[in-house]
C-alpha positions in Angstrom: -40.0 -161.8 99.5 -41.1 -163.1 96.3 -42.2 -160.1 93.8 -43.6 -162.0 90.9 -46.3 -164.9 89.6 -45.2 -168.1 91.2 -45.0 -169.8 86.9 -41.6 -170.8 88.2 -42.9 -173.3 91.2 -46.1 -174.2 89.0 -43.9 -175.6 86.4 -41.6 -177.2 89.2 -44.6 -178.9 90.8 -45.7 -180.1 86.8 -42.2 -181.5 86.1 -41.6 -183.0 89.1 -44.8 -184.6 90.0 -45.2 -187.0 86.6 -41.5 -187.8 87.7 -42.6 -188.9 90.9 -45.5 -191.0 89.7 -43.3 -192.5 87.3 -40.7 -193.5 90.0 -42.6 -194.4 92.5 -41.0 -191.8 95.4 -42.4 -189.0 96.8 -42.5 -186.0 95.4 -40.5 -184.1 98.3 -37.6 -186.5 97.9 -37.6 -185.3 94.4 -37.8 -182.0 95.4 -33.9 -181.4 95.6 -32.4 -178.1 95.2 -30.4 -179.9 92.2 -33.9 -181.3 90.7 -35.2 -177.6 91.2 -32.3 -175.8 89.2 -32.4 -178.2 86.2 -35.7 -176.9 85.4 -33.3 -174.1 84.2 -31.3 -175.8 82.6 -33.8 -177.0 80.5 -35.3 -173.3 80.2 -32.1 -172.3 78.6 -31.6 -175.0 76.4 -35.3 -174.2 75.2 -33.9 -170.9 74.6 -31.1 -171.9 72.3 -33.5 -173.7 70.1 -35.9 -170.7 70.0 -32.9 -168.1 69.2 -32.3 -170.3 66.0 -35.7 -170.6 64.8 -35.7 -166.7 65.4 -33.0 -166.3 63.1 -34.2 -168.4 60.7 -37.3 -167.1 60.4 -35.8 -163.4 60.2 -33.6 -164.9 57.6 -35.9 -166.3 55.5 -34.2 -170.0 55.9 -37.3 -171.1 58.4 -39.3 -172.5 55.7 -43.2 -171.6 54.7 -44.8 -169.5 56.8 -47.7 -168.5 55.7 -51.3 -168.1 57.3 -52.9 -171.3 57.2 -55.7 -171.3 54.7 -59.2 -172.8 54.8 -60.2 -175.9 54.0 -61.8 -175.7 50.5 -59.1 -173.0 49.6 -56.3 -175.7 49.9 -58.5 -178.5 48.4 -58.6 -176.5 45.2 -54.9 -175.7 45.5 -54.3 -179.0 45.8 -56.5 -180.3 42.7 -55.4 -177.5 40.5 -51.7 -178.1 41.1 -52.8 -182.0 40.1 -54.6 -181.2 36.5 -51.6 -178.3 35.5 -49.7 -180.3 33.0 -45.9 -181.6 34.4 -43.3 -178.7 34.9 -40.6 -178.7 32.0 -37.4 -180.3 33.0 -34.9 -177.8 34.3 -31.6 -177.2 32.9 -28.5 -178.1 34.5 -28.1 -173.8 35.3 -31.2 -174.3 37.0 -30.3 -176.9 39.3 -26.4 -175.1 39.4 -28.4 -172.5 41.1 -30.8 -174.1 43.2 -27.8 -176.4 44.8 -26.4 -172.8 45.8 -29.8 -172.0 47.2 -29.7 -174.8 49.2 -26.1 -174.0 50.3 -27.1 -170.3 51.0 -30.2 -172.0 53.4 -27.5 -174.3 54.8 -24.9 -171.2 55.4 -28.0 -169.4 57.0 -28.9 -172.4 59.2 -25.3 -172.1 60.4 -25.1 -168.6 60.8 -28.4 -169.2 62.9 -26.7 -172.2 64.7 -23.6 -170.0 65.9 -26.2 -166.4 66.7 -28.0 -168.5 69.3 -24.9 -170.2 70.9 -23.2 -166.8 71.5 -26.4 -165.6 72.7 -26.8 -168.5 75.2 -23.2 -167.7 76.3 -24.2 -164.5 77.0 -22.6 -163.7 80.5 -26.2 -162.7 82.7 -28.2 -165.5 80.8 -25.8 -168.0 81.9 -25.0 -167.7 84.6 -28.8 -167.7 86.0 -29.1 -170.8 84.1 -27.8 -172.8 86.8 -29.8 -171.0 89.8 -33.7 -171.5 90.4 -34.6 -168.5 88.9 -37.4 -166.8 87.1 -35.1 -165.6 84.1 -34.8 -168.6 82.8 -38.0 -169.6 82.0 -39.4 -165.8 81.6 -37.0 -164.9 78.7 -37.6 -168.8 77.3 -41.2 -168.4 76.7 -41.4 -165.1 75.5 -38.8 -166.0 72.9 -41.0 -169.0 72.1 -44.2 -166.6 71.7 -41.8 -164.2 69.2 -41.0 -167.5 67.1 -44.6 -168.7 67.1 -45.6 -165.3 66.0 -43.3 -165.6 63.2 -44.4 -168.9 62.0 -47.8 -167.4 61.8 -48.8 -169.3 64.8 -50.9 -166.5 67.1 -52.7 -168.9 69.6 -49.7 -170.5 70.4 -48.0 -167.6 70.4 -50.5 -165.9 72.8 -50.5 -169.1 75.4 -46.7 -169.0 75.4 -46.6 -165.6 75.9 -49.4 -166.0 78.5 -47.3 -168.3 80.4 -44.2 -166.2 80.0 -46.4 -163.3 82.5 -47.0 -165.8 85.1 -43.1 -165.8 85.2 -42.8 -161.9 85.4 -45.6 -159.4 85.3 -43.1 -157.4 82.9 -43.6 -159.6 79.8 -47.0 -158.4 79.1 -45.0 -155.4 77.8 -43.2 -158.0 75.3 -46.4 -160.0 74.6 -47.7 -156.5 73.1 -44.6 -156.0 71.1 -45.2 -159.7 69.7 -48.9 -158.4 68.9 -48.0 -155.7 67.0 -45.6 -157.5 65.2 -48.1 -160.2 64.3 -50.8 -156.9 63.4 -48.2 -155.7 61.1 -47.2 -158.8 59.2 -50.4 -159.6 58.9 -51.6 -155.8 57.2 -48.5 -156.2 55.7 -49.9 -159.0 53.4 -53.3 -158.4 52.9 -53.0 -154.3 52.1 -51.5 -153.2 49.1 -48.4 -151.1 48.8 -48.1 -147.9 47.1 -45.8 -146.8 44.6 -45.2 -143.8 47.1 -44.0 -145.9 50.0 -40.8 -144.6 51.2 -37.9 -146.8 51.1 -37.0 -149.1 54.6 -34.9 -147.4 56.8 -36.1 -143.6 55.8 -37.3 -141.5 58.4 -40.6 -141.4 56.9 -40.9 -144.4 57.1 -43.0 -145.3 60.4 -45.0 -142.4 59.9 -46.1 -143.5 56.4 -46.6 -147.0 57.8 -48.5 -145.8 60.5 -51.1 -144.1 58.3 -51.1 -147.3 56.1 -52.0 -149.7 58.9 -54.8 -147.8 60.4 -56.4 -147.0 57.1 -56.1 -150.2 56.2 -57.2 -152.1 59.5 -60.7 -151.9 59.1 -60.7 -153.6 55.9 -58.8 -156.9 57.8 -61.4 -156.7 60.6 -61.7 -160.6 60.2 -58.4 -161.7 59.9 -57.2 -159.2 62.5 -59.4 -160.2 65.2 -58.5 -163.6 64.3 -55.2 -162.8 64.9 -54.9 -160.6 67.9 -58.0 -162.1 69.9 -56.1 -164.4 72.2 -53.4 -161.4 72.9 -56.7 -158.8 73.6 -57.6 -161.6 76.3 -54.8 -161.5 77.7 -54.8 -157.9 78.0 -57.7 -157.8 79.5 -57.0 -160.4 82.5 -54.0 -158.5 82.7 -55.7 -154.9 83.3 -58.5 -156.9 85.9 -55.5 -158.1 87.6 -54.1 -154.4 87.9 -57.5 -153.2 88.9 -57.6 -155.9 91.6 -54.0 -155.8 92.7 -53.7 -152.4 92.7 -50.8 -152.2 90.9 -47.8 -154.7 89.2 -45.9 -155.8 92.2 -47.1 -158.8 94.0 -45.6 -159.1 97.3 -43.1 -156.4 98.8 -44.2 -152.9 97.1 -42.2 -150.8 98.9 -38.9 -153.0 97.3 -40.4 -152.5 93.7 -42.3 -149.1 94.0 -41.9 -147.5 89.9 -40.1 -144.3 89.5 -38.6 -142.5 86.4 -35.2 -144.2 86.4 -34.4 -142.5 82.5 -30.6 -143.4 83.4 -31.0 -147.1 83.1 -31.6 -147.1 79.0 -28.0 -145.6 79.1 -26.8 -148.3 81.5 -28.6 -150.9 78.4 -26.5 -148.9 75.9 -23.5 -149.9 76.9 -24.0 -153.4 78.3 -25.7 -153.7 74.3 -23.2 -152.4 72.8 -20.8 -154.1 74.6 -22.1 -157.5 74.4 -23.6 -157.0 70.7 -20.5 -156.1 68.2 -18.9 -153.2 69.9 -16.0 -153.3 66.8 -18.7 -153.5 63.9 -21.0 -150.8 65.7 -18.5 -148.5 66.5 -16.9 -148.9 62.7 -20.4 -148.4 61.2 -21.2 -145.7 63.3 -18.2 -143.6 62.6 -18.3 -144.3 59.0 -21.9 -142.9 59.2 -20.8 -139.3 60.9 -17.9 -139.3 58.5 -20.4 -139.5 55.6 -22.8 -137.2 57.6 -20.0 -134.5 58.0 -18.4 -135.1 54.2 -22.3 -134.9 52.7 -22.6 -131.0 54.1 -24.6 -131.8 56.8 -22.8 -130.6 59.6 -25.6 -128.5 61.0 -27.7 -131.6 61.4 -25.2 -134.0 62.6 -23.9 -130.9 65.4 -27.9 -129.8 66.4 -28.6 -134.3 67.0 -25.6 -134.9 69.3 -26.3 -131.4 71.4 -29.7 -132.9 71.7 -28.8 -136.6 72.6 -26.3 -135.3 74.6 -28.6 -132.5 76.8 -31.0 -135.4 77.2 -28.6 -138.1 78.5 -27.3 -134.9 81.3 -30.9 -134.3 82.0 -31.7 -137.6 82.8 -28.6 -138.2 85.2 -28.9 -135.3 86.9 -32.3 -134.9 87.7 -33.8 -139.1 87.3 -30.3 -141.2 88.6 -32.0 -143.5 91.8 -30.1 -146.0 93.9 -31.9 -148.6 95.3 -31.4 -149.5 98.8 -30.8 -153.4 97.9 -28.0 -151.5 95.6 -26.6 -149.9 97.9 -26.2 -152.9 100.3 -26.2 -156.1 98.7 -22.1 -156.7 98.3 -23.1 -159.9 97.0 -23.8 -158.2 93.5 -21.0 -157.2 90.9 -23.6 -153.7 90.6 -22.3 -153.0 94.1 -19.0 -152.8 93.6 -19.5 -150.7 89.8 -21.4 -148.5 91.9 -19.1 -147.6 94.8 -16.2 -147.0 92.8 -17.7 -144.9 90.2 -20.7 -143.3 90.6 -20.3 -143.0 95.2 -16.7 -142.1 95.0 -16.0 -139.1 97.2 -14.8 -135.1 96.4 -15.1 -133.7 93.4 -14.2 -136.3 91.4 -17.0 -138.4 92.5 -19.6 -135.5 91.7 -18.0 -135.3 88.0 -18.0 -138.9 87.3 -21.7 -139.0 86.4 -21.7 -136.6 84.3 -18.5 -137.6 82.4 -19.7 -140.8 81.4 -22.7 -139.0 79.8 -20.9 -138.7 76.3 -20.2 -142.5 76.0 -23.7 -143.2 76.7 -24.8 -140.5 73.8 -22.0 -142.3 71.3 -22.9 -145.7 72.6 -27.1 -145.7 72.4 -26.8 -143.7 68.9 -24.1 -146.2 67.6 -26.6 -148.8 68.6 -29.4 -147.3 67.3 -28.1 -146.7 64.3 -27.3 -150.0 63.7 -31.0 -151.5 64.5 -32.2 -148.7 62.5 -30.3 -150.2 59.1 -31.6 -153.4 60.3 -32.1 -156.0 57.2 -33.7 -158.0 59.4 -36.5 -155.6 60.8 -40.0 -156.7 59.8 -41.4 -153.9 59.5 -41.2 -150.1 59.4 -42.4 -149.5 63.1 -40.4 -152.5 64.7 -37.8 -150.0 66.0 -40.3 -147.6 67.4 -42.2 -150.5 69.1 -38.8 -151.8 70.4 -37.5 -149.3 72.1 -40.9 -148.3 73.7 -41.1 -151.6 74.8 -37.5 -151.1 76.3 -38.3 -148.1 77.9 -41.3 -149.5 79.5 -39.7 -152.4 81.1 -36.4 -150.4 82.3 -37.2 -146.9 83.4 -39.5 -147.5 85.8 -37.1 -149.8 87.8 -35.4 -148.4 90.1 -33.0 -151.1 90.9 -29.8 -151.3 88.8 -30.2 -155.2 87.3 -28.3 -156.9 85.3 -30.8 -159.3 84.7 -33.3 -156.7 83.4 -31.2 -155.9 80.2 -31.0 -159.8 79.6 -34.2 -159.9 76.8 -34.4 -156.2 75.8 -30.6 -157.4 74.5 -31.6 -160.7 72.6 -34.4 -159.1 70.8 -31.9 -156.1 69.4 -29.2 -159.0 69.3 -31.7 -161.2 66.8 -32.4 -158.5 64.5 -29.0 -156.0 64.4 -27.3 -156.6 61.0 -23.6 -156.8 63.1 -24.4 -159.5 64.8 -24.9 -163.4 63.1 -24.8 -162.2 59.9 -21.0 -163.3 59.3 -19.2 -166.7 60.7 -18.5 -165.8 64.3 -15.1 -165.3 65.4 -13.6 -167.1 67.6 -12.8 -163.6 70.1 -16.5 -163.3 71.2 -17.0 -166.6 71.8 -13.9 -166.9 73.9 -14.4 -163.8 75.6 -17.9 -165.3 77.0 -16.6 -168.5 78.1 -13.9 -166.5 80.0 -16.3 -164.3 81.9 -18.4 -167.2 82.7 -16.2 -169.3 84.1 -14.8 -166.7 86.1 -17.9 -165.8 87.3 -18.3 -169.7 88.6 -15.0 -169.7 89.9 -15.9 -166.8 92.2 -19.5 -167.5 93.2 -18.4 -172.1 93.8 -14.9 -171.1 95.3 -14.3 -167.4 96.7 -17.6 -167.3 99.2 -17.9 -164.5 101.8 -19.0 -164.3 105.4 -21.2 -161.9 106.6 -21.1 -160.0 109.7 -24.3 -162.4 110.8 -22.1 -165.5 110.3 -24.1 -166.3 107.0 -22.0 -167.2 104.1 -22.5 -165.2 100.8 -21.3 -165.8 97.3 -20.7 -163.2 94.2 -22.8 -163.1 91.5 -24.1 -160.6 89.0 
């Protein structure tokens, strides 16, 4: 039974119905299964082009990006820049450097270029790219609203991430994030810094900024409101639609009922780190202890891992659900990961859980670690707003999904400093295309019957 806003079928019914007044045929002879999963295809190919711009924008290779001005401010830009006398001709070290600016933009564009291809390539996204899904166009448009809001576009951003919840009731969690992240870049440029500021990347320093913002916010009423109004709207049809509703789940409740499912940001740690940079994390991360246990601060290093490590036990003893669709679709690769290691019988099957509760410690602090020394971070609360965000899109879910980690990756993927930032080797990117076409090959050529006589097919 379908669970979520019908945006798929309503963009369907507004690609397919110019097509059929432009051929002349009906629209249900257009309305192919074929026709149906192209619409995905195009989603995904949107997403590649919004993954660059991303990068590009984090980069600082996207071009100007700054508010639009008023009117009159830009007419008297524009006339002084006319009556300042010529600038002096440059020097040929000036122009030596800005050709290697331009190369440094071009390097960036490629870095950006080979990010979003990998990205795309990424095993979950993929594959759903070629089934009528809501992935496709969920994760497409919410990327879309993040690069809008980048480019200092908010409306746009707001109607794109508007149309991204009529996909899946989730995103409203992401279209926050992206409103935060437009609040904060916009503070960020009207408020002044102080000298005190601690440095990015300190632990200070999301309190400090914090403090900063909400000082600071009622002197950018105007601008702010400006800003965030479209995103407040959207809030607010959201919360009607939860009063009216009675809840998130269109549909089947019973299937999607929310729970406290902690476990599942360790199940995101290690499909993160293992689709991020799982080399480059892990060598960062252990160079970090190293210098955490060389620097004399052993106590600290010993009293965070107990901790990480008490809370990843808690969680799987007391919050580890299996959904029923979990524990009886065979037709999912989850199945199979769950039978053999976490249903497994005698005492090794009651251990299991609990020894895999070290790797996900070491695995969600190497990658948190890493988007905490992120370059690329926007600001000093993007990490505390990011994994919020996370948390409330994965915990309470209480079916193990694949699909679920697909966006809450390519949002830590387009800002760690391990991954895009050097020319990509050619191991990742063979590595996805192997897994990919492997998952083809099973789900065209290896279907199953079941016991009904109805033919299934594995996929993730």
């Amino acid at each position: 039974m379908i669970t979520t806003f019908p945006g798929l079928y309503f963009a369907a019914v507004g690609v397919l119905t110019p097509a059929a007044s432009l051929s002349a045929r009906p629209l249900p002879s257009l309305c192919s299964a074929p026709a149906l999963r192209l619409l995905n295809l195009a989603f995904g190919l949107g997403t590649f082009f919004c993954c660059v711009d991303i990068l590009r924008s984090l980069d600082g290779s996207a071009g100007p990006t700054a508010p639009e001005q008023p009117a009159y401010d830009r007419f008297k830009q524009l006339k002084k820049a006319r009556s300042s006398p010529p600038a002096p001709q440059r020097s040929k070290a000036e122009e030596g450097s800005t050709e290697a600016g331009a190369e440094a933009g071009a390097r960036d564009e490629g870095g950006a270029v080979r990010g979003a291809l990998l990205l795309s390539l990424c095993p979950l996204h993929f594959f759903f790219a070629f089934l009528f899904y809501t992935d496709g166009g969920a994760n497409c448009l919410v990327l879309l609203a993040y690069a809008l809001a980048l480019r200092r576009r908010p409306w746009a951003s707001a109607l794109a991430g508007a149309c991204s919840v009529g996909f899946r009731q989730t995103n409203i969690v992401w279209c926050g994030f992206i409103c935060c992240t437009i609040m904060a870049r916009l503070l960020d440029a009207h408020l002044p810094t102080g000298s005190s500021a601690p440095a990015a990347g300190s632990s200070a320093a999301p309190l400090v900024a914090l403090r900063r913002y909400v000082a600071g916010a009622w002197s950018c009423k105007g601008p702010l409101l400006v800003a965030i109004g479209p995103f407040l709207g959207l809030a607010a049809a959201f919360i009607w639609f939860l009063k009216v509703n009675g809840g998130v789940v269109v549909g089947d409740r019973t299937a999607h009922a929310p729970v406290l499912h902690l476990p599942q940001l360790c199940y995101f740690a290690v499909f993160t780190f293992g689709l991020l940079a799982p080399f480059q994390l892990a060598a960062s991360g252990l160079a970090t202890v190293a210098s955490m246990w060389k620097g004399g601060r052993r106590r600290e290093l010993l009293a965070g891992a107990v901790c990480v490590l008490g809370a990843v036990v808690y969680a799987v003893r007391y919050h580890t659900h299996a959904h029923k669709y979990l524990l009886a679709d065979n037709r999912h690769y989850t199945f199979y990961v769950w039978k053999l290691f976490f249903r497994r019988e005698g005492t090794v099957g009651r251990l299991l859980p609990y020894a895999a509760c070290p790797v996900y410690a070491l695995l969600g602090w190497f990658v948190a670690l890493d988007l905490w020394k992120a370059e690329r971070a926007q600001h000093p609360l993007w990490l505390l707003l990011y994994a919020v965000c996370t948390a409330l899109v994965l915990v309470p879910a209480e079916l193990l999904e694949g699909r679920y980690f697909v966006l809450p990756f390519f949002m830590a993927a387009l800002h760690s400093p391990a991954f895009g930032r050097a020319k990509m080797q050619a191991l990742p990117l063979l590595l996805s295309a192997a897994v990919n076409a492997a998952t083809l090959y099973l789900f065209l050529f290896r279907p199953f019957t079941w016991p009904d006589g109805s033919t299934a097919r594995f996929m993730w």
